[in-house]
C-alpha positions in Angstrom: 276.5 54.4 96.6 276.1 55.7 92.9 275.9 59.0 92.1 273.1 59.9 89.9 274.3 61.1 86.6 273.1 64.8 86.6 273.0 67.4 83.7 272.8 71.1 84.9 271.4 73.8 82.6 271.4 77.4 83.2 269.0 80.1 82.6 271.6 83.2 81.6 269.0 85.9 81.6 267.6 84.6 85.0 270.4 83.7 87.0 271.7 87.5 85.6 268.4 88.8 87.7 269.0 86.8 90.5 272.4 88.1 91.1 271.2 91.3 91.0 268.6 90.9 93.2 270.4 89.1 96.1 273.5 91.5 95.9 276.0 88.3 95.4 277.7 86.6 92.3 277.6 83.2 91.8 281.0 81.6 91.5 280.6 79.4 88.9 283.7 77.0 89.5 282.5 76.4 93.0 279.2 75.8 92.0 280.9 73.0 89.8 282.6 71.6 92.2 279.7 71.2 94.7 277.8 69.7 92.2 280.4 67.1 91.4 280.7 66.3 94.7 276.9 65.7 94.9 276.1 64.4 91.6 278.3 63.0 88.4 277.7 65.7 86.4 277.9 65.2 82.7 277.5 68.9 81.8 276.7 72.4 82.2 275.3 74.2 80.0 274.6 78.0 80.1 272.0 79.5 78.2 271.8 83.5 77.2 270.8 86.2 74.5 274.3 88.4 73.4 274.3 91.6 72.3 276.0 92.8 68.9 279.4 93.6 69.8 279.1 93.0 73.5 282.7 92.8 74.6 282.1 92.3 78.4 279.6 89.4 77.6 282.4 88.0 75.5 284.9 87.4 77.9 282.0 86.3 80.7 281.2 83.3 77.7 284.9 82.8 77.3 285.2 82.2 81.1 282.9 79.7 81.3 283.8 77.8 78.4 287.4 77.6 79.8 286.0 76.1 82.9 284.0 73.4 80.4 280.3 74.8 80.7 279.4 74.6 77.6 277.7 78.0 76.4 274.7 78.5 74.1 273.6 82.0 72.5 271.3 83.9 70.2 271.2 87.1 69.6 269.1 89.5 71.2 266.1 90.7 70.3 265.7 94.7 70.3 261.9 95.3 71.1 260.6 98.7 71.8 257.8 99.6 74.9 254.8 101.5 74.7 257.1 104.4 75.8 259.0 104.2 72.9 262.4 102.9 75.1 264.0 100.4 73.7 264.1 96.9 75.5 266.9 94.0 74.9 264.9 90.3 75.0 266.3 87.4 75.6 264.9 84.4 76.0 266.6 80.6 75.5 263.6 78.6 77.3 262.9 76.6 74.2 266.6 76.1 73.6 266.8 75.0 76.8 263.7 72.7 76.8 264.5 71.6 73.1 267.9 70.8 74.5 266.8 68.7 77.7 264.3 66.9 75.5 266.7 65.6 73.2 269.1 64.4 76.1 266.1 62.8 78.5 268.4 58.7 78.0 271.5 60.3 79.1 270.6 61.6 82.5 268.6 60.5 86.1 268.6 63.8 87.7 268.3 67.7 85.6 269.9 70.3 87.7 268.1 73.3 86.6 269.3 76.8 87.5 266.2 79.3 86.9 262.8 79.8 89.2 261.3 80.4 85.6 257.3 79.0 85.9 257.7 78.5 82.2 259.9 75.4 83.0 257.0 73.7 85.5 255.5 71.8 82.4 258.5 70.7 81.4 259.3 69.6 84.8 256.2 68.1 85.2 256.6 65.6 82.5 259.9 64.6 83.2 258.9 63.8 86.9 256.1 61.8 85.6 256.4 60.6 82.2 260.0 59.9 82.5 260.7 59.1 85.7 263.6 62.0 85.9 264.3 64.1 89.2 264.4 67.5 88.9 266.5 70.0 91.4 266.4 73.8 90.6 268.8 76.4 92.5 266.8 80.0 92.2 266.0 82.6 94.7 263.2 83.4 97.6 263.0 86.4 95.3 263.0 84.6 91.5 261.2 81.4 92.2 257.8 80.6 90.8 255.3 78.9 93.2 254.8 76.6 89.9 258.5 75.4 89.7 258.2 75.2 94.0 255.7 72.6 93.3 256.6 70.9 90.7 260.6 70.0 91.6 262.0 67.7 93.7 264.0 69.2 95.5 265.5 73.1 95.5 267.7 75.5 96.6 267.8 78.9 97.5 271.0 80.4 95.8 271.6 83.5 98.5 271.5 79.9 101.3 274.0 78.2 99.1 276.8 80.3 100.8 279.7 77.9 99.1 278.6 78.9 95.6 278.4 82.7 96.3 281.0 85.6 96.0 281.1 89.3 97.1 280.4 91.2 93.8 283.3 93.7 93.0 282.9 97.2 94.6 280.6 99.9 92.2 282.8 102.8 90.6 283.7 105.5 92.6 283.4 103.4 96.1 286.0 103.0 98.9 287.1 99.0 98.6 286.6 98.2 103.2 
């Protein structure tokens, strides 16, 4: 049988938050692998804001590119609350969307990594206008009830036990 020719895009900033919030890093050359063996992937694409000078974010971008995801960034935006703290913004939704848009004749299936509710319009046009299946990978704890809806099919990342790794120990901890 064919494999649907799938193109994955990656919400930085949300997938950033998800890993946080299940306690687990995803390993991003497993995650290629399984989706290769599911799907012929054409590319990955990961999507994020960078901070001026931010070394660590750097080497996170060069990682990915070295294992061929291809990486897209803007700066961040530097907004301040109403108590006066400074906030880092960054949000690549329209890239992302802009991005899909223009690509809609070169893929069947959009792998989408984000629970973001600002993709369900999106994702409702492709399904029905376009005739394109949409699978997201997100969190019990990051996914909208709109992007639950909408998709085909998803996945809940802390379930997707071959994509995961054990995030390294915190400062000052004994390694077990």
């Amino acid at each position: 049988m064919k494999k649907l020719k799938a193109k994955v895009y990656i919400d930085g900033a949300n997938m950033f938050y998800t890993q946080r919030l299940i306690g687990s890093l995803i390993d991003w050359k497993k995650t290629k692998k399984l989706l290769n063996n599911k799907f012929e992937v054409l590319e990955l694409r990961y999507y994020t804001g960078i901070k001026e000078n931010d070394e660590k974010m750097k080497k996170y971008l060069s990682y990915l590119r070295d294992i061929q995801i291809k990486t897209i960034t803007k700066p961040l935006k530097i907004i301040k609350n109403k108590e006066n703290q400074i906030i880092h913004k960054s949000n690549c939704d329209v890239e992302m969307v802009v991005d899909i848009m223009a690509d809609l004749n070169n893929f069947d299936l959009l792998v989408l990594f984000s629970g973001d509710s600002d993709f369900a319009y999106l994702v409702k046009i492709l399904n029905k206008q376009y005739q394109k299946l949409i699978y997201v990978f997100s969190s019990r704890k990051t996914i909208s009830w709109e992007i639950k809806l909408a998709v085909n099919k998803y996945w809940f990342i802390e379930d997707t036990k071959e994509i995961l790794k054990k995030p390294p120990p915190k400062r000052g901890t004994v390694k077990q």
